[in-house]
C-alpha positions as CSV (number, residue, x, y, z in Angstrom):
1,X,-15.5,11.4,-2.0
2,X,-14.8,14.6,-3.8
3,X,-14.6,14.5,-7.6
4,X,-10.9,16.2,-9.1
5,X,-11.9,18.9,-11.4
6,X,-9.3,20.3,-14.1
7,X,-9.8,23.7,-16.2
8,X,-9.7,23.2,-20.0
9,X,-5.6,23.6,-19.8
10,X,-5.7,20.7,-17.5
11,X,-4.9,23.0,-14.4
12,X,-5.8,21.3,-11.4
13,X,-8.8,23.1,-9.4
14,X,-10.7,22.6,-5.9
15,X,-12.5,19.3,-6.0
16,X,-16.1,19.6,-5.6
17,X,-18.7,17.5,-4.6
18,X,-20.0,14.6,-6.5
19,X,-23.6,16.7,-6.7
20,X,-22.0,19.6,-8.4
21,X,-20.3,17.1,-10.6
22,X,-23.6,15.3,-11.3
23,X,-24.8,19.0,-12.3
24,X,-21.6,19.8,-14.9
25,X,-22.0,16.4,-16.6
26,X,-25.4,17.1,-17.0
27,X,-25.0,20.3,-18.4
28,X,-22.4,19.7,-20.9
29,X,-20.0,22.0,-18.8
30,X,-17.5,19.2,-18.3
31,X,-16.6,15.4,-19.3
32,X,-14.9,12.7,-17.9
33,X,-11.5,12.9,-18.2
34,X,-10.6,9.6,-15.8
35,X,-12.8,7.2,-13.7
36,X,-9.8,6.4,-11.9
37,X,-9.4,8.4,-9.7
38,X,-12.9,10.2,-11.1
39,X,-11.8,13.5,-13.1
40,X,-13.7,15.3,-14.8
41,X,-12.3,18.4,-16.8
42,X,-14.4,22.0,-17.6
43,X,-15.5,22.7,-21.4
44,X,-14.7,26.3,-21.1
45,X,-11.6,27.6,-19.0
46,X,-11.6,29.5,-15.8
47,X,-9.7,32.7,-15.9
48,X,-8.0,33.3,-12.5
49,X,-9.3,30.5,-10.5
50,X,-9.0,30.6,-7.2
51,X,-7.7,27.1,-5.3
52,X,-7.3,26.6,-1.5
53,X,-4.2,24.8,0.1
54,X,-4.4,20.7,0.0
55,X,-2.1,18.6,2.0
56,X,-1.6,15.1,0.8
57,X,-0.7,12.5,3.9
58,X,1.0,8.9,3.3
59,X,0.9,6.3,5.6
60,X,3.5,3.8,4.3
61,X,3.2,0.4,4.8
62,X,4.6,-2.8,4.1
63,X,1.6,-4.5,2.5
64,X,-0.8,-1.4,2.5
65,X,-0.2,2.2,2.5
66,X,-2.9,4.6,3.6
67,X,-3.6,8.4,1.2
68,X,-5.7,10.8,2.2
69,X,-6.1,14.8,1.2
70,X,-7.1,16.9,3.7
71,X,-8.1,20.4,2.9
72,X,-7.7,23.0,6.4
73,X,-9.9,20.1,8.6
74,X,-11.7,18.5,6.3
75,X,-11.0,14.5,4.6
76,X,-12.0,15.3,1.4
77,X,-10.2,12.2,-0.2
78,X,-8.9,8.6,1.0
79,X,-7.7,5.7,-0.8
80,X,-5.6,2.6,0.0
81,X,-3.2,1.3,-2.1
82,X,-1.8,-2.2,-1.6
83,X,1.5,-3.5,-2.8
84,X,2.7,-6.5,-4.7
85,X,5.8,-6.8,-3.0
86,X,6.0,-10.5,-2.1
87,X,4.3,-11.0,-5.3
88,X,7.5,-9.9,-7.1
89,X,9.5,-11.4,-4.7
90,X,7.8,-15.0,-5.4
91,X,8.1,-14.2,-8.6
92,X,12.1,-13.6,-9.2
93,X,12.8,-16.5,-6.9
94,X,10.7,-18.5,-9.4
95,X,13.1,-17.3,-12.5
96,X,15.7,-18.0,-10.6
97,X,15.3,-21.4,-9.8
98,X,14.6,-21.9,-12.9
99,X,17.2,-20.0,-14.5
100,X,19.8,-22.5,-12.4
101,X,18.3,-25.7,-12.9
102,X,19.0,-25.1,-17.0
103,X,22.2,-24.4,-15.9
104,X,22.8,-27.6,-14.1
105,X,21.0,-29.6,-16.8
106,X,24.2,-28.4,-19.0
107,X,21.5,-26.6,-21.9
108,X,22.2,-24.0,-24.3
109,X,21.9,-21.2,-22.2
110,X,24.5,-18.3,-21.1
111,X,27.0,-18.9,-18.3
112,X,26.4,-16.9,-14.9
113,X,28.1,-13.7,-14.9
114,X,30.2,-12.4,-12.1
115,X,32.0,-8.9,-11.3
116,X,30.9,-7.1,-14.0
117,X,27.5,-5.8,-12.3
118,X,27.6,-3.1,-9.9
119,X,24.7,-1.7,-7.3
120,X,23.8,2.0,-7.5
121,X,23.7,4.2,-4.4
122,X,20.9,3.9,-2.6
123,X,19.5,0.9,-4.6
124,X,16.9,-1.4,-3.1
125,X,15.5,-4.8,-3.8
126,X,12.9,-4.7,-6.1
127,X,10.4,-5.6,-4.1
128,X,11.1,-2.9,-1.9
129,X,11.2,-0.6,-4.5
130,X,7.9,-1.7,-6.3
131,X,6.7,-0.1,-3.2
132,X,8.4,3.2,-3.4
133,X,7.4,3.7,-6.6
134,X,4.1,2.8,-6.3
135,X,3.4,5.6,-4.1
136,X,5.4,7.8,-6.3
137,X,3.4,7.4,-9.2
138,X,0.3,7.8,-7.1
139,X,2.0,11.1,-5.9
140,X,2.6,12.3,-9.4
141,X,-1.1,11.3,-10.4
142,X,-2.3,13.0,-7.7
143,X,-0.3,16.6,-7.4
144,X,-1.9,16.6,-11.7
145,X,-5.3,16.3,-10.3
146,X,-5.8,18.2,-7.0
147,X,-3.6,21.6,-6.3
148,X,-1.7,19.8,-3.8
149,X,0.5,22.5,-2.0
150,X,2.5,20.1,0.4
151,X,3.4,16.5,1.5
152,X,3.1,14.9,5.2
153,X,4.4,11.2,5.6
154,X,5.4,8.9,8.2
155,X,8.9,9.1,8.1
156,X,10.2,7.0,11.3
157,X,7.8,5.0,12.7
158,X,10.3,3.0,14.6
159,X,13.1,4.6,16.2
160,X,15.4,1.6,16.4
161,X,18.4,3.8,18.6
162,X,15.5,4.7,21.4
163,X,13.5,0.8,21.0
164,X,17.1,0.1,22.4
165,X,18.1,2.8,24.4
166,X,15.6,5.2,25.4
167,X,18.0,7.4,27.2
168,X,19.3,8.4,23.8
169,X,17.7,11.7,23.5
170,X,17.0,12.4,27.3
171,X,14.7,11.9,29.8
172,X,12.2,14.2,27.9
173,X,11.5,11.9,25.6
174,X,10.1,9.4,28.2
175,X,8.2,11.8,30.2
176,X,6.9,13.4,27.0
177,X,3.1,13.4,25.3
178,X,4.0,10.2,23.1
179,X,5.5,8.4,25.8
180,X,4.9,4.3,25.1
181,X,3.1,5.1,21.7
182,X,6.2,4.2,19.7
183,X,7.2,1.1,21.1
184,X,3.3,-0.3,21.9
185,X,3.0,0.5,18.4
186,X,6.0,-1.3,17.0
187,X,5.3,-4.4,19.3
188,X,1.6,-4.4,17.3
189,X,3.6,-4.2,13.8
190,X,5.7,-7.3,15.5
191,X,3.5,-9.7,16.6
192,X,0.9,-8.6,13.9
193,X,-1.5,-7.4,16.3
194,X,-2.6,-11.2,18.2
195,X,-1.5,-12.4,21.2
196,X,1.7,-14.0,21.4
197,X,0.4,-16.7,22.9
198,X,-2.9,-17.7,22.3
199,X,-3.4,-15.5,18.7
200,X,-6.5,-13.8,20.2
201,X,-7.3,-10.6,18.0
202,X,-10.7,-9.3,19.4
203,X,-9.6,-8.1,22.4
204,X,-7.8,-5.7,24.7
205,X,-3.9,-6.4,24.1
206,X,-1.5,-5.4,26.8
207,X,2.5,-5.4,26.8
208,X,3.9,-8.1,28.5
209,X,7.5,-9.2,29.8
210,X,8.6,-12.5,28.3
211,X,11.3,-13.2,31.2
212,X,9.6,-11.8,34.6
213,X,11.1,-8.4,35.9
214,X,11.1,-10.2,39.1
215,X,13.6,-12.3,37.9
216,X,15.8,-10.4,36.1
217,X,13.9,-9.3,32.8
218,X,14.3,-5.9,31.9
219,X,12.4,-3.4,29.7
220,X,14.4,-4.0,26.8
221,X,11.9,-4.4,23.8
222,X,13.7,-7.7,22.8
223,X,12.2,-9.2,25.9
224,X,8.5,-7.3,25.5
225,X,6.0,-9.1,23.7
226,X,2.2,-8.6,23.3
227,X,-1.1,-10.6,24.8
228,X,-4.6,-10.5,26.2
229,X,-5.6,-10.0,29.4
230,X,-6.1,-13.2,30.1
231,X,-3.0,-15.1,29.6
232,X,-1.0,-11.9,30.4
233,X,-2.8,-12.8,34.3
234,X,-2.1,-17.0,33.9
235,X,1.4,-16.3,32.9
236,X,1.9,-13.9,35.9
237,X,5.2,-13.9,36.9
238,X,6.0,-17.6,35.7
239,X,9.3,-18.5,32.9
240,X,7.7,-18.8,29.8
241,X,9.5,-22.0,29.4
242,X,7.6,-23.1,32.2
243,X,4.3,-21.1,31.2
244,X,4.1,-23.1,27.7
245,X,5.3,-26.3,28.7
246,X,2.9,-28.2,26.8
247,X,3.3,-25.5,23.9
248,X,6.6,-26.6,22.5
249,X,5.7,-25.0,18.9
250,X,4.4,-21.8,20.2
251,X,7.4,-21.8,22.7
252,X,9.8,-21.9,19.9
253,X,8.3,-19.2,17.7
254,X,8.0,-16.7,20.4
255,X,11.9,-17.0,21.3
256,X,13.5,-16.9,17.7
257,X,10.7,-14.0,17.0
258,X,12.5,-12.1,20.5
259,X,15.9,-12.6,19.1
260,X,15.6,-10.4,16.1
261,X,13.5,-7.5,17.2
262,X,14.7,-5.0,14.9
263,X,15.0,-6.6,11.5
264,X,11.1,-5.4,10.3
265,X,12.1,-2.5,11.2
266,X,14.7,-1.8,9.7
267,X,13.8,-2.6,6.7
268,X,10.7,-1.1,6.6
269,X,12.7,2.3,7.5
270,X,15.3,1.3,4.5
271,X,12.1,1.9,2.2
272,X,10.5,4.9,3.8
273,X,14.1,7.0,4.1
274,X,14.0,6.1,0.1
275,X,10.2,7.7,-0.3
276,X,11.1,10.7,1.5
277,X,14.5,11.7,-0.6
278,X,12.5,11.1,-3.7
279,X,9.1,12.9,-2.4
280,X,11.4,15.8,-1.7
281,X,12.6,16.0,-5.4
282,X,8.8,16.6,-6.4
283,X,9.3,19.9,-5.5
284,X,7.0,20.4,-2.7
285,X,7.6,20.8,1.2
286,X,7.9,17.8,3.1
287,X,6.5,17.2,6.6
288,X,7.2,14.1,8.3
289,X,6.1,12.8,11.6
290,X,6.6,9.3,14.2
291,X,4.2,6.6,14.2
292,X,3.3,7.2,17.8
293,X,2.6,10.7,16.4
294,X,0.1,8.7,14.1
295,X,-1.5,6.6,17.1
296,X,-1.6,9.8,19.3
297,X,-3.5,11.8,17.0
298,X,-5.8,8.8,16.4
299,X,-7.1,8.0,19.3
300,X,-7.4,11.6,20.6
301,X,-10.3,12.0,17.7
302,X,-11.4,8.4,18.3
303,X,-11.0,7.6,14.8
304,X,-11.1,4.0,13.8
305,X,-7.9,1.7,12.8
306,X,-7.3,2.4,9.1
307,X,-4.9,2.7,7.0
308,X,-6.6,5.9,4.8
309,X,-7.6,7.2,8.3
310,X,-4.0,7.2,9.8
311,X,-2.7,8.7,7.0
312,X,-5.2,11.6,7.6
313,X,-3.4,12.0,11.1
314,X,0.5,12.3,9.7
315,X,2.7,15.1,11.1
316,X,2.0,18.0,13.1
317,X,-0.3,19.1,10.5
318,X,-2.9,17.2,11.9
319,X,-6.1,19.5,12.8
320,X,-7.5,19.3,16.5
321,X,-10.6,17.6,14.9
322,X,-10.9,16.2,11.5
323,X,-13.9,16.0,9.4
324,X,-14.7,12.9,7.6
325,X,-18.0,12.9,6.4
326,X,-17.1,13.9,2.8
327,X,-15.4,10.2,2.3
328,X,-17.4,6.7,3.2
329,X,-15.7,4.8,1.4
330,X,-11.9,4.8,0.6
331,X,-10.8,4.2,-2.9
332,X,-9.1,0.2,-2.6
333,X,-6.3,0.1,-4.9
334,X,-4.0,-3.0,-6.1
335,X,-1.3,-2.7,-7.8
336,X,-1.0,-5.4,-10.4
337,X,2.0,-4.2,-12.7
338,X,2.2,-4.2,-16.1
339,X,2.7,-8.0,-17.2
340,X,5.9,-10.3,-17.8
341,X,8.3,-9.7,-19.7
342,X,8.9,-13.4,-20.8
343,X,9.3,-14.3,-24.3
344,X,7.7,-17.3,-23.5
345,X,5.4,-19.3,-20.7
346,X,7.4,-21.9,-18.5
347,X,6.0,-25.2,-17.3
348,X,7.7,-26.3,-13.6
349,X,10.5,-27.7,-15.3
350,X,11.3,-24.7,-17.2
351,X,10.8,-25.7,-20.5
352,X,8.8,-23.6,-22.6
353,X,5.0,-24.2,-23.3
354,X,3.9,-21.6,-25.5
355,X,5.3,-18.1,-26.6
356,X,3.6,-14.9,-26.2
357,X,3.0,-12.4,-29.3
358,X,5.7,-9.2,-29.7
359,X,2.5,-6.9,-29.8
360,X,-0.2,-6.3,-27.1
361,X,-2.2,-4.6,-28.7
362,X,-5.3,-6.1,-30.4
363,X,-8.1,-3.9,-32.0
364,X,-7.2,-1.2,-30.1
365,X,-7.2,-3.0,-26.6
366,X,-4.7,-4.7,-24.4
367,X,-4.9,-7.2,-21.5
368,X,-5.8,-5.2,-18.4
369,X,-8.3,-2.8,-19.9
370,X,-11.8,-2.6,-18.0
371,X,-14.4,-2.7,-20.6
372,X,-18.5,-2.8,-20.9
373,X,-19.4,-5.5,-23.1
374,X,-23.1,-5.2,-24.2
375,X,-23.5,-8.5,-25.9
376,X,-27.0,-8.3,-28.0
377,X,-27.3,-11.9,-29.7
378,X,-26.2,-15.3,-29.1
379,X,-25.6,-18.0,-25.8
380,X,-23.7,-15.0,-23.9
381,X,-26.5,-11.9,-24.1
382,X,-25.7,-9.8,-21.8
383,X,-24.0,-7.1,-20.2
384,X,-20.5,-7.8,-18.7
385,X,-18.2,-5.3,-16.9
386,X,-14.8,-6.0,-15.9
387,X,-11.1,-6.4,-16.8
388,X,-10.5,-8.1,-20.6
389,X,-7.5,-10.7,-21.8
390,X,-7.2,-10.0,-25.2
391,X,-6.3,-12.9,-27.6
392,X,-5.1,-12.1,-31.3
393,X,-8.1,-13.6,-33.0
394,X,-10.5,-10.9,-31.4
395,X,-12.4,-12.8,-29.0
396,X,-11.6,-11.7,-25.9
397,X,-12.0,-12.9,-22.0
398,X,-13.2,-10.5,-19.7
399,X,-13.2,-11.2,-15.9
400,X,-16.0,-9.8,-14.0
401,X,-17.2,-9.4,-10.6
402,X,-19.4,-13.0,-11.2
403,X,-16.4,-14.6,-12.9
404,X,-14.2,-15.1,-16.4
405,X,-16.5,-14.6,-19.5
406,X,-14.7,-16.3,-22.3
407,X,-15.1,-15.9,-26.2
408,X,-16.7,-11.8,-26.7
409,X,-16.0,-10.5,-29.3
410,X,-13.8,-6.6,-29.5
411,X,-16.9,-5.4,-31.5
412,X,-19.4,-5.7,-28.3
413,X,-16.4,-3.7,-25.8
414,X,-16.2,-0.3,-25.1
415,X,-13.4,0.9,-22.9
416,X,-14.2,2.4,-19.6
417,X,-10.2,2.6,-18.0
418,X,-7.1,2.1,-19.9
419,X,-4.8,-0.5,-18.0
420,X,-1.9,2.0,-15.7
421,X,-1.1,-0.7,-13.6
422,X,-3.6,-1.0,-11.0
423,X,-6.9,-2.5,-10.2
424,X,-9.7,-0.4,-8.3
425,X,-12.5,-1.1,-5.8
């Protein structure tokens, strides 16, 4: 990918090529400012630098959600950053069983409070909102690094009014270029992309009619679901009572996954209405643009499924042919937060273990650093790379690619990346 340059005043510049910043380095005409995403800022400042226009795309997702910066036709950035949603989820159900269960054990603890808390407009879950502001600091992080001079995302990727009633906005809509992208699409997000029936992923998947036209099914997307070839031809135009007879578990699923066709979706577009207000307070113009937008511009390049890729092909924006050559490998990034908050570490009864210390930092590090550690003497010689868990006493753990090293000391580490949140690949 292309390497984020910034003059000596920290203004962002064009990003050049990893050669030229090979060369710089080399040189002494730059350093590293972050690895990262990998910036590296001049030595000397440019006087009147001249920067072209960069469009950053976002792809949201629910688990993953596709970036890509795409200068006039050209991918000269990608990255994919995945969420820890139903990690936070998991995790406040967790306090809150455990926050009840001392209540009902009659402990010293606080009564629950009632009618005195009240929800701010436009407030979210928090695993919702991890999301949103997930791509929002990536936003930020990236608008100080690359001269980003507008912002495409996928704003409704499932029309819920039209998945119901197509007639909605007129017969031009169904006669149109995206006619069937948006609702194949959101029957892929549904049924997660498998056959309904037999779970079969390798293969061609076509839309299929759970209760037979021919006897009284209709298009409605509550009664579409999505399978192979191959069972979509042995159901034919059978019940699908009758159809999985001897399938009473898979019979079951299907039906109570028909009844509620809308509820991904809206709250997927709950989060994404939530991005957009708050991308539009950054300043810079806004394009948004359909899912089956997305999928049509795709496929017309015969690009591959990918979440860094579709993002590429958000909004109208999207060049006749794009040019991805400059990128082989997207940037994989994980959000991991920033640690609890507890006081103190809970065993499954929710009495308290062992207490954490006020201050994290040790010797100038903190848990979640990546570090070198060039070990020189002793059982552990070596040279160990990865993210360290810092412990008060100064021997540290750090957790590589090969697994945990346990006991280095802070004198062998040198810092590579400060802890922001997020792991990298």
């Amino acid at each position: 990918m292309r390497v984020f340059v910034l003059n000596k005043n920290r203004q962002p510049l064009d990003p050049c090529k990893p050669a030229r910043a090979r060369i710089l380095l080399r040189t002494g005409k730059a350093k590293v400012l972050r690895r990262y995403p990998l910036t590296i800022i001049l030595t000397e400042e440019v006087n009147e630098p001249i920067t072209h226009n960069h469009q950053l795309k976002i792809d949201p997702g629910a688990k993953i959600t596709g970036l890509a910066i795409v200068q006039n036709n050209r991918i000269i950035w990608g990255a994919e950053l995945i969420h820890r949603g139903f990690n936070l989820r998991d995790s406040l159900t967790k306090r809150r069983t455990l926050r009840r269960s001392r209540r009902n054990r009659q402990t010293r603890y606080r009564q629950p409070r009632f009618l005195n808390r009240k929800r701010p407009k436009g407030w979210l879950p928090p695993s919702l909102m991890s999301r949103v502001q997930n791509i929002l600091s990536w936003v930020n992080k990236l608008t100080r690094f690359c001269p980003i001079t507008g912002i495409s995302q996928e704003l409704v990727r499932f029309d819920t009014q039209k998945l119901e009633n197509p007639e909605i906005s007129g017969v031009e809509y169904q006669q149109g270029t995206l006619f069937g992208y948006e609702i194949r699409e959101y029957l892929l997000e549904k049924w997660h992309r498998k056959c309904a029936y037999c779970g079969a992923t390798d293969t061609q998947l076509e839309i299929e009619h759970i209760v037979p036209k021919s006897k009284g099914g209709s298009n409605r997307v509550s009664n579409l679901a999505i399978s192979c070839h191959s069972c979509n031809q042995a159901k034919s135009n059978q019940e699908v009572e009758q159809f999985l007879s001897g399938k009473p578990n898979v019979l079951q699923r299907i039906l109570s996954q028909a009844k509620k066709p809308l509820a991904d979706a809206a709250a997927v577009n709950a989060t994404w209405w939530k991005l957009y207000n708050e991308l539009k307070l950054t300043g810079l113009p806004v394009e948004v643009g359909s899912g089956g937008l997305t999928k049509f511009n795709r496929c017309s390049q015969n690009l591959p499924k990918t979440h860094w890729l579709d993002a590429a092909c958000v909004g109208t924006s999207t060049p006749e042919q794009l040019i991805i050559k400059d990128v082989k490998k997207p940037l994989i990034v994980t959000a991991t937060g920033h640690g609890s908050r507890q006081m103190c570490r809970t065993d499954k009864h929710g009495f308290p273990v062992r207490y954490v210390p006020r201050f994290k930092l040790v010797k100038g590090y903190q848990t979640g650093d990546m570090v070198k550690a060039v070990v020189t003497k002793g059982k552990k010689q070596g040279v160990y790379v990865g993210r360290v868990a810092v412990r008060t006493t100064g021997s540290f753990n750090v957790k590589t690619n090969n697994g945990l090293v346990q006991g280095i000391s802070h004198k062998y580490c040198q810092p590579i990346h400060k802890k922001d949140g997020y792991a990298y690949v």
